[in-house]
N, C-alpha and C positions, 0 to 999 in steps of 0.2 A: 421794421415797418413793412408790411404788405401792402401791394401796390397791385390795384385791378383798375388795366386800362378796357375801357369798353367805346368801340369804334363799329359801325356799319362803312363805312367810305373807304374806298380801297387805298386811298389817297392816306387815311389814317391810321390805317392797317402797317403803311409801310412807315408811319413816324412811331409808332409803340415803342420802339428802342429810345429813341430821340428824348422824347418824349418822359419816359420813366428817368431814365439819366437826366434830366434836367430837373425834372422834380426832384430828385434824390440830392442835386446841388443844391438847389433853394433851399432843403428842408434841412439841411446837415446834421445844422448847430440842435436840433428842437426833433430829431427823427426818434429819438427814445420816448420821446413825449405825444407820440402819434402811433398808433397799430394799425389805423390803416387807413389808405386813402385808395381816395376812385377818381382816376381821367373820365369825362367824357367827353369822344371827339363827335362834334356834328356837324355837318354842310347841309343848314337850314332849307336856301334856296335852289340846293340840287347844280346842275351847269348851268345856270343865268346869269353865274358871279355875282358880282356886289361884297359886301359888307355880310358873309354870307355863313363865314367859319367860327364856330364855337368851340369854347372850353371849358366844361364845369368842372369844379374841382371839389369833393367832400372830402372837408378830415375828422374823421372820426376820431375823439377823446374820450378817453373814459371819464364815465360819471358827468357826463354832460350831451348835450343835442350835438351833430355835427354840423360845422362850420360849411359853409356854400362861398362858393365865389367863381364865377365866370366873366367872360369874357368874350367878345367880335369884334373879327378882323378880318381885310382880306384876305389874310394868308394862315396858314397852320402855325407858324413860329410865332408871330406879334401874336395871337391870339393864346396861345399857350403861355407864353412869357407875360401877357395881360390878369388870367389868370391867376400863374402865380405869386403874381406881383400881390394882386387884391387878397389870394390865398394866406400867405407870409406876412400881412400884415393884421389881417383880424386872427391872426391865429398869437399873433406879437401883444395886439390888443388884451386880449380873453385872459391871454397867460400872467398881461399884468395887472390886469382885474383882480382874476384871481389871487395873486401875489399882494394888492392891498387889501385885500378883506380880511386874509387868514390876518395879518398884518395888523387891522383892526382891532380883529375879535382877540390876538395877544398879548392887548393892551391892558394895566392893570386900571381897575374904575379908580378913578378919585378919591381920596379919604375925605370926607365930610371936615368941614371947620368947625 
C-alpha cells in the first residue's frame, strides 16, 4: 500500500509520521486490498481556530472510482481519526457489496417446474 501524505501547514508537516502510522493501523486487516491512499491535511480557516482542521482521505481500489471520506476538527488527531473512522467503514461497506453481488451472480437460476 502507498501512502501519499500531502500537507501545506507546517503543523501537518510535522504529523506525516503520525499520521501514515495510524493509517496503516486502521487499514491492516484490508491494506493488500488498497494500492494507494492519499492524506490530505488542511487548516481551512488559517490561525482564527475554530472547527478549522481537515482530513480527506482517498482510497484508491482497483477497477472501481475511489472512496472519499473526510473529516473536522479542532485538532489534527480527532480529525485524522474522524477520517478514518468514515475511511474504514465505506471501504468495509463497498467490500461487502461487492462480496454479495459476485455472491448473487454464483447463484444457479431455478429449474422451471
Amino acid at each position: 500500500m502507498e501512502v501519499i501524505v500531502e500537507t501545506r501547514h507546517p503543523e501537518g508537516q510535522a504529523l506525516r509520521s503520525v499520521a501514515e502510522r495510524r493509517l496503516r493501523f486502521v487499514l491492516r486487516r484490508l491494506a493488500w486490498r488498497i494500492p494507494r491512499v492519499t492524506l490530505r491535511l488542511a487548516d481551512t480557516n488559517g490561525p482564527r481556530g475554530g472547527e478549522d482542521k481537515e482530513v480527506q482521505v482517498t482510497l484508491q481500489l482497483p477497477g472501481s472510482r475511489p472512496l472519499l471520506a473526510s473529516a473536522r476538527a479542532r485538532d489534527w488527531h480527532a480529525a485524522l481519526d474522524g477520517a478514518l473512522e468514515r475511511a474504514s467503514q465505506r471501504l468495509l461497506r463497498t467490500l461487502n457489496r461487492s462480496r454479495q453481488r459476485l455472491h448473487e451472480r454464483s447463484r444457479p437460476e431455478p429449474l422451471p417446474t
